[in-house]
C-alpha positions as CSV (number, residue, x, y, z in Angstrom):
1,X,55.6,195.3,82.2
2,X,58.3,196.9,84.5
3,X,60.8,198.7,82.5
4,X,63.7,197.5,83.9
5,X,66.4,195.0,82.7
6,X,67.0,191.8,83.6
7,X,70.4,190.8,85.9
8,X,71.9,188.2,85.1
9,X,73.6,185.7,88.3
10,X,77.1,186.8,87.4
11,X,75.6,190.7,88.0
12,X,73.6,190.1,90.6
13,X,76.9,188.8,92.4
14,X,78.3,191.9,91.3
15,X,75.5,194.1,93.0
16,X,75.9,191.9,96.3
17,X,79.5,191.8,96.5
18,X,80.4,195.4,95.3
19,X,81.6,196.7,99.0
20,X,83.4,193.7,99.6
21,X,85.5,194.2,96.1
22,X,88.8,196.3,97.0
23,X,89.3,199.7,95.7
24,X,92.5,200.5,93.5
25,X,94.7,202.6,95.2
26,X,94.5,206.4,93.8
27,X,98.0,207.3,92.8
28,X,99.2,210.5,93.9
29,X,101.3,212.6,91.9
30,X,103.7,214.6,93.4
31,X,105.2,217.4,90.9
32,X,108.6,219.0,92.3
33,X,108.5,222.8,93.0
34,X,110.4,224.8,91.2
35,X,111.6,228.3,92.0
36,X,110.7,230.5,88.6
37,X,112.9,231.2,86.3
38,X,113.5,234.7,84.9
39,X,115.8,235.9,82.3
40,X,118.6,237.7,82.7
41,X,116.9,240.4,80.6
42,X,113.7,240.1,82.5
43,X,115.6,240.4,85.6
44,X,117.5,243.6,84.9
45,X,114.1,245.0,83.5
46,X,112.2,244.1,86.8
47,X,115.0,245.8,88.4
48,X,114.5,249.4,87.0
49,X,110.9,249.0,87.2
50,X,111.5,248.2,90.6
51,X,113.5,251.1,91.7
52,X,111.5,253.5,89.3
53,X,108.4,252.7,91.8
54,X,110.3,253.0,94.8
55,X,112.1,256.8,93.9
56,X,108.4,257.7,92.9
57,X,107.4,256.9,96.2
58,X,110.1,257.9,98.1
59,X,110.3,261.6,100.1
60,X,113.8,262.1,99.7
61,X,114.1,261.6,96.0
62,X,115.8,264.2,93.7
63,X,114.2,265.7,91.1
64,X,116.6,265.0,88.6
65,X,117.2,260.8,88.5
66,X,120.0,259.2,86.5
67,X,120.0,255.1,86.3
68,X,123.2,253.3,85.6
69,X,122.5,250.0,84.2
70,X,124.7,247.5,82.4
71,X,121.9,245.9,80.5
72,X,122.3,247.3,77.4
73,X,119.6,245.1,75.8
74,X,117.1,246.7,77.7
75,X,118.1,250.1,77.4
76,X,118.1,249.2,73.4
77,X,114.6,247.2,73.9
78,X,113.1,250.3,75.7
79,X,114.9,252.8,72.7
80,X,112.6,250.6,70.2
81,X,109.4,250.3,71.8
82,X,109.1,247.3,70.2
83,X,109.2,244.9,73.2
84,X,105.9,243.6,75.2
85,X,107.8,242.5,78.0
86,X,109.2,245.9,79.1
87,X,105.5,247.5,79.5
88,X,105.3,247.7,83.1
89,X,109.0,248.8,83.0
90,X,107.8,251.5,80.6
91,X,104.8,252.4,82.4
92,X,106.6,253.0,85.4
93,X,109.2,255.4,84.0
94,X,106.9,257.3,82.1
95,X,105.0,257.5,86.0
96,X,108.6,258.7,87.6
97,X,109.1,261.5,84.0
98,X,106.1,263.4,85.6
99,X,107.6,264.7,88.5
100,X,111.5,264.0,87.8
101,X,114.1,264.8,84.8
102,X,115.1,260.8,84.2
103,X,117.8,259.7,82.5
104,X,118.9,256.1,81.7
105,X,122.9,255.6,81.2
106,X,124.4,252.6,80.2
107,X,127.7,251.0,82.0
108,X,129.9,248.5,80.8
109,X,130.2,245.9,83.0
110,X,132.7,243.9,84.8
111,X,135.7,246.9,83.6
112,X,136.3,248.3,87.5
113,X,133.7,250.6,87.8
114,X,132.9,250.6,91.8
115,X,129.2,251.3,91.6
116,X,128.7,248.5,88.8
117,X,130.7,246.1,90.3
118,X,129.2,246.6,94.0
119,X,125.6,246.3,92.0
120,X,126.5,243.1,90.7
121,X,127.7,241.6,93.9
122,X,124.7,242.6,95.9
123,X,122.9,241.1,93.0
124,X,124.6,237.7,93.4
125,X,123.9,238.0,97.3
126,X,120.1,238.7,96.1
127,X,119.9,235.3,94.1
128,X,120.6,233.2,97.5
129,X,117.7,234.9,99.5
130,X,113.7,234.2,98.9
131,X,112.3,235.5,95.8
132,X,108.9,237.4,95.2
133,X,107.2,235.0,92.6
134,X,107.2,235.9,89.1
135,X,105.3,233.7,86.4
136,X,107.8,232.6,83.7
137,X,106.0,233.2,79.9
138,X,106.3,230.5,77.6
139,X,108.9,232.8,75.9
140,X,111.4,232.9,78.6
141,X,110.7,229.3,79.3
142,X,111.5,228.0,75.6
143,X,114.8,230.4,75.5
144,X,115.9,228.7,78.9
145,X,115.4,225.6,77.9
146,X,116.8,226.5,74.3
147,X,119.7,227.8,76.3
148,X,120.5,224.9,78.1
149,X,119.9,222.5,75.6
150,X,122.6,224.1,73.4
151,X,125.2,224.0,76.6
152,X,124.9,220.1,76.9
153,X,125.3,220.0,73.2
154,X,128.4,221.6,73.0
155,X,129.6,219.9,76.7
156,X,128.6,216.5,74.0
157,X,130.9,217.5,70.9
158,X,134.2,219.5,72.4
159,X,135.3,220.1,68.6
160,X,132.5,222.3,67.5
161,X,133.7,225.0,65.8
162,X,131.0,227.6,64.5
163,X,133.1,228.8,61.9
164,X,133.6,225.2,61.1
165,X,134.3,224.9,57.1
166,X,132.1,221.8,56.9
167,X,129.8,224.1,54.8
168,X,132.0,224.9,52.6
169,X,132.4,221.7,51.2
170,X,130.7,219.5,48.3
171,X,128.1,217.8,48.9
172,X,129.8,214.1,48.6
173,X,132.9,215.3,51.1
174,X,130.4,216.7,53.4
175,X,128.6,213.1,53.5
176,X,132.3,211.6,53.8
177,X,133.3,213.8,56.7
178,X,130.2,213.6,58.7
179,X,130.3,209.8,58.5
180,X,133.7,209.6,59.3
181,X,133.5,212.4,62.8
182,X,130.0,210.6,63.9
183,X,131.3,206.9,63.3
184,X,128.1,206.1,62.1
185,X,129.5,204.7,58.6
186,X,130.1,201.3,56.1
187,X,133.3,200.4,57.5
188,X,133.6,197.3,59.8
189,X,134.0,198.5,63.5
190,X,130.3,200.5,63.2
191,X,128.8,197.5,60.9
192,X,130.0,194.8,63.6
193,X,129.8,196.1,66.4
194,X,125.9,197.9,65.7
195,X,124.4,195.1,63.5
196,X,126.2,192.2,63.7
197,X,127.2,192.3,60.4
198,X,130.6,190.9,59.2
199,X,132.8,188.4,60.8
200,X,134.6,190.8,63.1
201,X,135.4,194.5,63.6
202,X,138.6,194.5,62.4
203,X,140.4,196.1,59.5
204,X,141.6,193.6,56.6
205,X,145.4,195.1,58.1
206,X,144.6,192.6,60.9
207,X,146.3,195.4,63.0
208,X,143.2,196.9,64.5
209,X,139.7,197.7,64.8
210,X,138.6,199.6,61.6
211,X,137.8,202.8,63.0
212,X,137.9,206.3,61.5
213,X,141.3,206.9,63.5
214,X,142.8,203.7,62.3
215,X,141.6,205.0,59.0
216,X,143.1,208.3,58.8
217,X,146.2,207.8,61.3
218,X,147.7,204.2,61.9
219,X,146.6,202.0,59.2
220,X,149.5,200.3,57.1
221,X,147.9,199.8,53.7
222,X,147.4,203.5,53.6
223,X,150.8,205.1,55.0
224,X,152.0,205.6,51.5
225,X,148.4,207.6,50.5
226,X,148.3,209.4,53.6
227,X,152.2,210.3,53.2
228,X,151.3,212.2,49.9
229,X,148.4,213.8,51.4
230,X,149.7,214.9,54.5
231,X,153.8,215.7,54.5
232,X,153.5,217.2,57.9
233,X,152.2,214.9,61.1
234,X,148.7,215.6,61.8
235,X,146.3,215.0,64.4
236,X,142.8,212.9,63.8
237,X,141.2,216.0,65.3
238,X,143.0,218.4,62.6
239,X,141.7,215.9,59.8
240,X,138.3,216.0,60.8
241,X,137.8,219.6,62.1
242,X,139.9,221.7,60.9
243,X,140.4,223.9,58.0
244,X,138.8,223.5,54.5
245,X,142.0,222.6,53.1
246,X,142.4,219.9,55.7
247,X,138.6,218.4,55.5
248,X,139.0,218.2,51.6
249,X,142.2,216.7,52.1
250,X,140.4,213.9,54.3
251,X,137.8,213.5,52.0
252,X,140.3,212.5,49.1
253,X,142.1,210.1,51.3
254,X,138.5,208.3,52.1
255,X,138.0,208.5,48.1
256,X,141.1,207.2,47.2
257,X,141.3,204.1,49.6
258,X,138.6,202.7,48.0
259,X,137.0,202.0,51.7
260,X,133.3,202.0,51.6
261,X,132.6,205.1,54.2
């Protein structure tokens, strides 16, 4: 017996017919280049290293070599020892300390100094021409993208404060506070207009949508509360972000209204 299986007349098809069945497309991917991105402390370290290797190589160097740099991080990364990253920065100094007296003096930046400040603009000129390519590590990548992460969050909430007393407070204001600055509370306007829920938005006044700043600033049930709370106008902005005093006094006007925040 032949060892073999048997086709069956939908396979043999199949077999017959397989050239005349069209072939799928193959998607091609296209991934954007990217230039590299570097650090500004990577950059400023690739910058020594850089002109280390070219006095060390260079006829007309002195023997006595003094870098100005206004990257004080990496004058204090290479004091340490401590850093990875500045190896080949340290290798090539240690390279240049065999023939030359080196010393490495930090600037401050952007205060008039004519040397500094002609660095820096030939630095900025630099940016705009072709770059050698320089792998980014997963470290500088993460802190770049950490970076600019935390830029569109702040560009999101304007009234971040980071010495915001939000921590200072209990934990029950602290619920009241953050449901009343993100919106995301009981009161009608958030349970209407997200779920549906309730007849209409508006606040049993019939004067307006019940939002936190019809709440805490127009409402008429609560001018009397918010007259003993508050003797002095304030801003929506100073009742939800500003000083402990002011976020507890929020808090108590949310308690007392009976509202369910």
């Amino acid at each position: 017996m032949p060892q073999y299986e048997t086709l069956t007349g939908c396979q043999k098809w199949w077999c017959r017919n397989l050239h005349k069945v069209p072939r799928r497309p193959r998607r091609r991917t296209h991934l954007p280049r990217y230039r590299p991105l570097l650090l500004n402390f990577k950059a400023e370290a690739v910058a020594l290293q850089t002109g280390a290797a070219h006095i060390e190589h260079s006829p007309l160097s002195s023997n006595n070599v003094v870098f100005f740099s206004d990257a004080k991080s990496v004058l204090q990364a290479l004091d340490t020892a401590r850093d990875k990253e500045l190896n080949d920065l340290s290798s090539a100094l240690t390279s240049l300390c065999r023939a030359h007296t080196v010393v490495l003096q930090w600037v401050p930046s952007h205060c008039n100094i004519l040397g500094n400040e002609a660095a820096d603009t030939l630095a900025k000129e630099g940016t705009m021409k072709d770059q050698n390519d320089r792998s980014t590590t997963f470290k500088e990548a993460k802190t770049i993208i950490k970076a600019k992460q935390h830029k569109k969050w702040l560009q999101q909430h304007p009234h971040y404060n980071k010495n915001d007393a939000f921590h200072l407070l209990t934990r029950s204001e602290q619920v009241l506070i953050f449901r009343l600055r993100t919106g995301h509370n009981r009161m009608n306007h958030h349970l209407f207009t997200k779920f549906r829920i309730g007849q209409s938005d508006q606040c049993p006044c019939q004067t307006g949508s019940m939002t936190t700043e019809h709440l805490l600033q127009t409402c008429p049930l609560y001018d009397g509360l918010r007259s003993q709370i508050w003797a002095e106008a304030t801003t929506v902005q100073g009742k939800l972000y500003g000083s402990l005093d002011d976020l507890q006094r929020t808090a108590t006007l949310a308690r007392r209204t009976g509202v369910s925040i």
